[in-house]
N, C-alpha and C positions, 0 to 999 in steps of 0.2 A: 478482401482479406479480412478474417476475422482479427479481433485481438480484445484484451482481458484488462480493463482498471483495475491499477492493487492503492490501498488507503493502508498506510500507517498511522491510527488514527493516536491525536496526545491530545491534551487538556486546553493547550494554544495552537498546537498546529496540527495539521494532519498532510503528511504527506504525501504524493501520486507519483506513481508511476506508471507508466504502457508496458503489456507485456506484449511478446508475439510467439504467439503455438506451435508455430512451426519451428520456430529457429529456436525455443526453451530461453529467449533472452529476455530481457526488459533494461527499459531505462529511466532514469528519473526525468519526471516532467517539473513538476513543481513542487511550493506548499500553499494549502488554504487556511485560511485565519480562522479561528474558532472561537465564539464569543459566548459569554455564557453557554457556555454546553453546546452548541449550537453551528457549524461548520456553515462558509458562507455559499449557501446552496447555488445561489447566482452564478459560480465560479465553477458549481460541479456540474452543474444543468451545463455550463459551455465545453466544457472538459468532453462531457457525456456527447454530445451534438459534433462536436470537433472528430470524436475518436470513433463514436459507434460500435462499441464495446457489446462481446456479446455474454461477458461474466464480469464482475468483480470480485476480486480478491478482496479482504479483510483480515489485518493481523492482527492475530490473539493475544494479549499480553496475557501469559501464566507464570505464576510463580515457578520457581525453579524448581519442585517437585510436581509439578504440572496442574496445579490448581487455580483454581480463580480467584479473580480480585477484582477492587473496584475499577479499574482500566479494561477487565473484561468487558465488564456488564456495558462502561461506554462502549464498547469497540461492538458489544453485539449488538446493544442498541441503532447506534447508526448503520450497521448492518441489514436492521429490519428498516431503516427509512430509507436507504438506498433502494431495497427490494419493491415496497412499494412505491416508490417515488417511479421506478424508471420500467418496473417490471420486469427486472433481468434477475437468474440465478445470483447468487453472492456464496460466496466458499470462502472458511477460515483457512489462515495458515498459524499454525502455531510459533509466532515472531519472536521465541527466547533467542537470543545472542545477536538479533538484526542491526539491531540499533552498531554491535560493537562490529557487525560485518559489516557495515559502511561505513564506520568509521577507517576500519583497516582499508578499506577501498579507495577511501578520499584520502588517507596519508602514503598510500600508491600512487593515487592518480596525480598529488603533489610534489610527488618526489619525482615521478620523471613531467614534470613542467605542465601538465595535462589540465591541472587545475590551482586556483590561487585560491588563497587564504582567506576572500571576502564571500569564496565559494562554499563555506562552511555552512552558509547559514543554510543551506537544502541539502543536509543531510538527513532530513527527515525524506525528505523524496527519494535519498538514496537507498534509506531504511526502507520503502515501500519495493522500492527495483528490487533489493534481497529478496523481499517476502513473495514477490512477483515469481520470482527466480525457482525459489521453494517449491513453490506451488507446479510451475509449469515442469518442474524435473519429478517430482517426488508423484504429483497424480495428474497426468498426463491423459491417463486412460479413463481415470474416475470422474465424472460430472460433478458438474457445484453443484452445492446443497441447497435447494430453494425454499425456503422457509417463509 
């Protein structure tokens, strides 16, 4: 069975999640530590070999009138080193409001018992599942963009 790494990528952390094609769902896996600029590849190489992904998702950070900024040029950056690192397609989703839809997700998932409070700290992996999510509903049919 196929399925899709999605990266929310931030300045310290970058979160992961799995998605799966068929069922249009995804879940948070984790987050990987980013040092200097720099995500700890070691971590994605295992991610990558564990899961056998045959896309990765990449969320866009845009301004609210949909333009670019410097959290783009990261997020397309590692985009292009993912592509050549693994040699798989990589596809944007454009990640305005992810961050505040996993938020909303994980003060759901708190309130009926599902998850505790020290569970905050992978919200960022939450944020990747949204973006995961995006992607597999909205272009389903369309192929990642291999660049």
């Amino acid at each position: 069975m196929s399925c899709v790494l999605g990266f929310d990528v931030g300045s310290k952390l970058t979160g992961v999640a799995v998605g799966n094609p068929f069922t249009a769902s995804a879940r948070a896996l984790t987050t990987i530590t980013v040092r200097d600029g720099e995500p700890d590849w070691q971590r994605i190489d295992a991610l990558q070999k564990e899961w056998l992904p045959n896309t990765f998702i990449v969320g866009l950070p845009l301004t609210l009138d949909g333009g670019e900024q410097p959290a783009s040029r990261a997020a397309r950056r590692f985009a292009d080193q993912l592509q050549k690192r693994y040699g798989l397609p990589v596809a944007f989703v454009d990640e305005r409001h992810s961050s505040q839809d996993a938020a909303h997700r994980f003060a759901e998932a708190r309130a009926s018992g599902l998850k505790r409070r020290r569970d905050a700290a992978h919200i960022d992996a939450e944020a990747a599942a949204v973006i995961v999510e995006r992607w597999l509903i909205e272009s389903p049919a369309q192929p990642a963009i291999d660049h």
